[in-house]
C-alpha positions in Angstrom: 73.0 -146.0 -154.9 73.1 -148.0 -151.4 73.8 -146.1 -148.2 74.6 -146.5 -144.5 74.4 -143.2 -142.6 76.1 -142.7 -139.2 76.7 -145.9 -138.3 78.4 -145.7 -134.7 81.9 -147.5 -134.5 83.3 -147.4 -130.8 86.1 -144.8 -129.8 88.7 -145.8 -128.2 88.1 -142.7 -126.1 84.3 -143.7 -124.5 82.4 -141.7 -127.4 81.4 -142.6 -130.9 82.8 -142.1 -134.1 79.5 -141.7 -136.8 80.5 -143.1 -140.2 78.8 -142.8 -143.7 79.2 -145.6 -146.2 78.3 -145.0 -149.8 78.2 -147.6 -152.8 76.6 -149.3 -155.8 76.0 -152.7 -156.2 79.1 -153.9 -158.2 80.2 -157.5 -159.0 83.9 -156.6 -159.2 84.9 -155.9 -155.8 85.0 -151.1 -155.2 87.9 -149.5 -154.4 87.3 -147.7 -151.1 87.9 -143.9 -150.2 87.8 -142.7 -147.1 87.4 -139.6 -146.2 88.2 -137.2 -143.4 87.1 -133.8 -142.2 89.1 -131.1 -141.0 88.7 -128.3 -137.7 85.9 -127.2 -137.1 84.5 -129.6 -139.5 82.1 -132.7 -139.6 81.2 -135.6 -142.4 77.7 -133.7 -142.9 78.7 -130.2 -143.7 77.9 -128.6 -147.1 78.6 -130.6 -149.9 80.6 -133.3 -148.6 77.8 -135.8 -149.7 77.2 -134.6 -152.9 81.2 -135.1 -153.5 80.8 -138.5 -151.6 77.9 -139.7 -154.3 79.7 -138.3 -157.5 82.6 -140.9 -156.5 80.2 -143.6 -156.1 79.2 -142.8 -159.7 82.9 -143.6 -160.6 82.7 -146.6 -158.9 83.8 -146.3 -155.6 82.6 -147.3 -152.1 83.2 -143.7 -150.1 83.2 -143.6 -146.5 83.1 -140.8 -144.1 83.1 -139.7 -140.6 83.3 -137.9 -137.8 86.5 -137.8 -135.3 85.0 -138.5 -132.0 85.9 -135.4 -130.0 85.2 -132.6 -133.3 82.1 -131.0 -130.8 79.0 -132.7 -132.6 77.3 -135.8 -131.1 75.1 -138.8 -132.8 71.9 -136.9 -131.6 73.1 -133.6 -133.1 75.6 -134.6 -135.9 75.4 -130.7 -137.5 75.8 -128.4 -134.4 78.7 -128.4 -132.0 77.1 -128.7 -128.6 79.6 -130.7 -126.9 82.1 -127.9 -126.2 84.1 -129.8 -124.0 84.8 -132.9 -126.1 85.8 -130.3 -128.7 88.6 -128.5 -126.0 89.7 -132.3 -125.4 90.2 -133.3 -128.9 94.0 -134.0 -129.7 95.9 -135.4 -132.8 96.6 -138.7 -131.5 93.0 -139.3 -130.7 92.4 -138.2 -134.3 94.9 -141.1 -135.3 93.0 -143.3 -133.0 89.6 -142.4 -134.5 90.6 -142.9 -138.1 92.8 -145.9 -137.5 89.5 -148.1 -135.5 87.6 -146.8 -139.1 90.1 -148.7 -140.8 90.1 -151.6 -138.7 86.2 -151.6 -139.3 86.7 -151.2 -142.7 88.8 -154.4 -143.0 88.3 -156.7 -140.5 84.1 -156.2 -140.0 82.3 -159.2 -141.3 78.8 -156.9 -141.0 80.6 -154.4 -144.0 81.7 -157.1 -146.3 78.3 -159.3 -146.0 76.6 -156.1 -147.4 79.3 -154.2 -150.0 81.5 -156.1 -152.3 84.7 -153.3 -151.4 88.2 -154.1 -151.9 90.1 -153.6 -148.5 93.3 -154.4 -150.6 92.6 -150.8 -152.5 91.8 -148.3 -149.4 93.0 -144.4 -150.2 92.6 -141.4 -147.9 91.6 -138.2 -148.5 91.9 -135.6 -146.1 90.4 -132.2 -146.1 92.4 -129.0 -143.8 93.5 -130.4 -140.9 92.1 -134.0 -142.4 95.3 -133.5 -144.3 98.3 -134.8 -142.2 96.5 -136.6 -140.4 95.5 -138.6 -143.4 99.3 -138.4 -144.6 100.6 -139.8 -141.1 97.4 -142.9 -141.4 98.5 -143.7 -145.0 102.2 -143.7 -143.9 101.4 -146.0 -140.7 98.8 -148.5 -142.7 100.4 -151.0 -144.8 96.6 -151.3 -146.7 96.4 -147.5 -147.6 97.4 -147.2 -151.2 97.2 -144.1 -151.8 96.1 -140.4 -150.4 95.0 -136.9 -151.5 95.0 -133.6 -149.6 92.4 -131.3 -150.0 93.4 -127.9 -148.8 96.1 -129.7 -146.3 97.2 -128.0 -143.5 101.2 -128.7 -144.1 102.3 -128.4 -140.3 100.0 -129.5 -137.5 101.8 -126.8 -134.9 101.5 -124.3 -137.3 99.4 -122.2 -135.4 101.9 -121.5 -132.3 105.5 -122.5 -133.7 106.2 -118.7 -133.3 104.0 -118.1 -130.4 106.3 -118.8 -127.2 104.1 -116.3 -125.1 101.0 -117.4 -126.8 102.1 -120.6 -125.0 103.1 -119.6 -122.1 99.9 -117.8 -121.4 98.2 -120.5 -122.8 99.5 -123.0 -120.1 98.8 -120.6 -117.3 95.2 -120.3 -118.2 94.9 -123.9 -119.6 92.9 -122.8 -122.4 92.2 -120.2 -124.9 89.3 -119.9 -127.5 89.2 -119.8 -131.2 86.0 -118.3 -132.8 83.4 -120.3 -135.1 82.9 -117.4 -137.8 80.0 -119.7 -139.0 78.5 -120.4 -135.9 80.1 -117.5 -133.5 80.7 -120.2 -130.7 84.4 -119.5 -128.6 85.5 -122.6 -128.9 87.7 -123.9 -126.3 91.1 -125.6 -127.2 92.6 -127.1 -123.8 96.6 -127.2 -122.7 96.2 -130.6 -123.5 96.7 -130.3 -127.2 100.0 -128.7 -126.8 101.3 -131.3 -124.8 100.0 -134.1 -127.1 102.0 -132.4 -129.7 105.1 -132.1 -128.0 105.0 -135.5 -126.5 104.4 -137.1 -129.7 106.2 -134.3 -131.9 108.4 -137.2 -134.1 105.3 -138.8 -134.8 103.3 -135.9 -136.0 105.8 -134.3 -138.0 104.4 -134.1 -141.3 108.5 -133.4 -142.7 109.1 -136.4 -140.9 105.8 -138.3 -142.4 106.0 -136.7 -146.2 110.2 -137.7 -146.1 109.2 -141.9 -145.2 105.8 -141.6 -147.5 106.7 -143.9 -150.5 103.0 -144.0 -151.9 101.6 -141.7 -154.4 100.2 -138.1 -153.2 98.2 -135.9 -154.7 98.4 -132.3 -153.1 94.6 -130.4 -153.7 95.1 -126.9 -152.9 92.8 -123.1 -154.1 95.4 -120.5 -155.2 92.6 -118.3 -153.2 92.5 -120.0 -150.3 92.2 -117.7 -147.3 92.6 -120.5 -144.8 95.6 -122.3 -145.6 97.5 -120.5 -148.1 99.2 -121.9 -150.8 102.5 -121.8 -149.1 101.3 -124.9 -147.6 101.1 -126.8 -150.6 104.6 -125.7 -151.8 105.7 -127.0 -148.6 103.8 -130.3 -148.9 105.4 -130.9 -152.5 109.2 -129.9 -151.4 109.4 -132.3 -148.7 107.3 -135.2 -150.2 109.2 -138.3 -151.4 106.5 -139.0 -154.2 104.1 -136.2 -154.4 102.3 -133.9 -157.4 100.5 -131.3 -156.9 96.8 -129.5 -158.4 96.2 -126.1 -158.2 92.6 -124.9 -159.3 93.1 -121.6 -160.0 90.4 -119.0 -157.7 89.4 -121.9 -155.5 89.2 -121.0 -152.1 89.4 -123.2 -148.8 86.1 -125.6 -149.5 86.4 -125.2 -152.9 83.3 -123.1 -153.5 81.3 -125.2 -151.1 79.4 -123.7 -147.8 76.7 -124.9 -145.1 74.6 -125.6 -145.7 74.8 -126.3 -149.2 71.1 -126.3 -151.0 72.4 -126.2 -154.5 71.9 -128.4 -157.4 75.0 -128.6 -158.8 78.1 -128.6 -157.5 80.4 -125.4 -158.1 82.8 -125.2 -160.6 85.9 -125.5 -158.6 84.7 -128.5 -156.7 84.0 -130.1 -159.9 87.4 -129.6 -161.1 88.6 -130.9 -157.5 86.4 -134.1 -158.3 88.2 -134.3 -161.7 91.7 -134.0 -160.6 91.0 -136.5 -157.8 89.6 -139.0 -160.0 92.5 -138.7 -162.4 95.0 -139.5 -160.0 93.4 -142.6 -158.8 93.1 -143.3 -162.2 96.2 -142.7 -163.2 98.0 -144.9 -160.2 96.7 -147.9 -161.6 92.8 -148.0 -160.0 91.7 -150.8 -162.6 87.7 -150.4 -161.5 87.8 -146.4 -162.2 85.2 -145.4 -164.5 85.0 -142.6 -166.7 83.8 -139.9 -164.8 
């Protein structure tokens, strides 16, 4: 298996975005997956590689990455110690940050010199808050075939649409912290993130999104999930145009994964997430799947 590790593409927003690019050597041309993390998440935690190389075995090119603003840097790509680009991150710069990795992805003469990849079969798969905005790229990108929600967040104002003195208070102090129960950082979330919402609020409604989305969705979720309960997926299903949905019954928000992640095999229930994954993109017509 070939590899690229955190290759820096540049933001639109004056700081890097690190990708990962996984393959093997292949005359017909891969199918590509791209995949991206969720809050308070990065392309290296737990077993995100090991996922990323058990899809190369099926014969696929997998990228990841990191959004430019999650808190890590290039020089420290598992800790957050940039605080403040993490308490300016927003959902538009999110969309920004995914859409320049699939302008790379399609247009960079450097990628295709080195990987024989298909940039006529791209799919997205995003994990948590990876989810919509993942939903809202494939919707917006004519050359996204596909995409698959792990553990998708359904709403991305979820967290305050019942909240109005939550707000209010949160605009008066133009921040408030949530805690890293891994880490046990307070990590800032500036006023700004509200207003990106509201100002873009047609755009990033995922009703809005799922209701236009007229290519083939696969809903991921753990009936044990803690984080996003499975409420979330109901909701992704009702209002999808052209959706199905997995359940894998005990899995929890990672899917038995955790950071870091030392083991030699890959739990059960991500195993079952790799299976159900692969089926779909089988099953919607991939003709370079393998068996897996």
């Amino acid at each position: 298996m070939d590899q690229i590790n955190n290759h820096l593409l540049k933001g639109k927003y004056g700081k890097s975005i690190p990708v990962d690019i996984y393959w093997k050597t292949s005359i017909a041309p891969l199918p590509i997956l791209v995949f991206a993390h969720g809050f308070k998440g990065f392309k290296d935690w737990g077993h995100w590689e090991a996922i990323a190389k058990k899809f190369v075995e099926a014969g696929y090119c997998f990228v990841k990455f990191n959004f430019s603003h999650n808190g890590t840097t290039p020089d420290n790509p598992l800790d957050f110690v940039d605080l403040e680009a993490f308490g300016q991150n927003n959902y538009s710069k999110e969309l920004d940050d995914l859409q320049t990795v699939l302008d790379w992805i399609v247009q960079a003469q450097e990628l295709r010199s080195k990987i024989n990849c298909n940039t006529k079969d791209i799919n997205l798969i995003g994990h948590s808050r990876g989810g919509p905005i993942a939903l809202i790229a494939t919707k917006e990108n004519d050359y996204v075939q596909r995409v698959i929600t792990w553990a998708g967040v359904h709403e991305l104002n979820y967290a305050w649409q019942q909240e109005e003195e939550k707000i209010k208070q949160w605009e008066k102090d133009g921040v408030y912290y949530v805690l890293n129960g891994r880490t046990k950082q307070n990590m800032p979330l500036y006023y700004q993130l509200f207003e990106d919402y509201q100002k873009n609020a047609k755009r990033l409604s995922i009703k809005n999104t799922l209701q236009d989305l007229n290519k083939p969705y696969l809903i991921v979720h753990g009936s044990a999930d803690p984080a996003v309960p499975v409420d979330a997926a109901n909701y992704l299903l009702e209002h999808a145009a052209n959706a199905e949905l997995c359940l894998i019954d005990g899995a929890n928000h990672v899917f038995g994964g955790q950071h870091p992640f030392d083991k030699k095999h890959l739990p059960k229930h991500t195993q079952e997430l790799i299976v159900e994954s692969l089926s779909f993109l089988k099953k919607k017509g991939n003709k370079n799947e393998k068996k897996y």
